[in-house]
C-alpha distance (Angstrom), angle and dihedral (degrees) to the residues before:
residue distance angle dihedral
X1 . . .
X2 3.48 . .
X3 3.95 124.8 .
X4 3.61 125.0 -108.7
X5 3.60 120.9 -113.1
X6 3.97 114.5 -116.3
X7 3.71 142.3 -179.0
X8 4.27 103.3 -154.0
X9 3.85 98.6 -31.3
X10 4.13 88.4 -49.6
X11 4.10 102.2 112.2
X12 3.75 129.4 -125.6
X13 3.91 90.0 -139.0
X14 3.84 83.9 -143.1
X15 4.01 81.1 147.4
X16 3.64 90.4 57.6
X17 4.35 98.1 96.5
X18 3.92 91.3 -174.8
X19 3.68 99.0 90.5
X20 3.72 96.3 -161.4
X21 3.97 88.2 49.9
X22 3.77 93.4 46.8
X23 3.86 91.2 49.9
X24 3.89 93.1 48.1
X25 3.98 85.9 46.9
X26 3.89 87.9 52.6
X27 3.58 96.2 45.6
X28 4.05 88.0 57.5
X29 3.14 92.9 42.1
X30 3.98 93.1 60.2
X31 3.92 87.1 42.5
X32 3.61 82.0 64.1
X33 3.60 107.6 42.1
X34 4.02 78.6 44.4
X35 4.10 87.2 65.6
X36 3.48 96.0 24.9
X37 3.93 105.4 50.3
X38 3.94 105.7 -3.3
X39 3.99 132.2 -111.2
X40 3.22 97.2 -62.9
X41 3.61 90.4 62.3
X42 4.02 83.3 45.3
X43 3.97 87.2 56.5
X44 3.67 92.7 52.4
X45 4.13 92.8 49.8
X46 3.16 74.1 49.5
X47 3.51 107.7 63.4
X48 3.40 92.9 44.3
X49 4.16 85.6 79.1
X50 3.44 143.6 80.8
X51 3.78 114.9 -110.8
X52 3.60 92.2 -113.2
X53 3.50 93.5 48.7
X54 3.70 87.8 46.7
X55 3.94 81.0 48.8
X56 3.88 88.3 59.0
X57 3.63 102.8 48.7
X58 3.90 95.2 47.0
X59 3.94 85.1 54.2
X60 3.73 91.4 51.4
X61 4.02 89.9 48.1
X62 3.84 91.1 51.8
X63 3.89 79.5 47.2
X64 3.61 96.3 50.3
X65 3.99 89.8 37.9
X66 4.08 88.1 61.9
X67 4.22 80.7 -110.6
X68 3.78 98.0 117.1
């Protein structure tokens, strides 16, 4: 079994093969780390992406912001 990529405890959801499920899991998960930890924390989950998976979860926070 392979392990699961994480950023500070707060998954990757690399797992996760719906694509519009693993972006909506990504986008909480930076809400989180957000109140948690701070944006700078955010920018370093962050980096860990792809752009288009970047893409993806900012889509699914403008979703989950009522933006989209």
């Amino acid at each position: 079994m392979s392990e699961t990529r994480n950023y500070k405890g707060y998954s990757m959801f690399d797992d996760v093969e719906n694509k519009e499920l693993q972006a909506y899991n990504r986008a909480v998960a930076m809400r989180n780390i957000n109140t948690d930890l701070g944006k700078e924390d955010v920018k370093e989950y962050c980096h860990m992406l792809t752009m288009p998976d970047k893409l993806n979860a900012v889509r699914e926070l403008a979703k989950i912001a009522g933006m989209a």
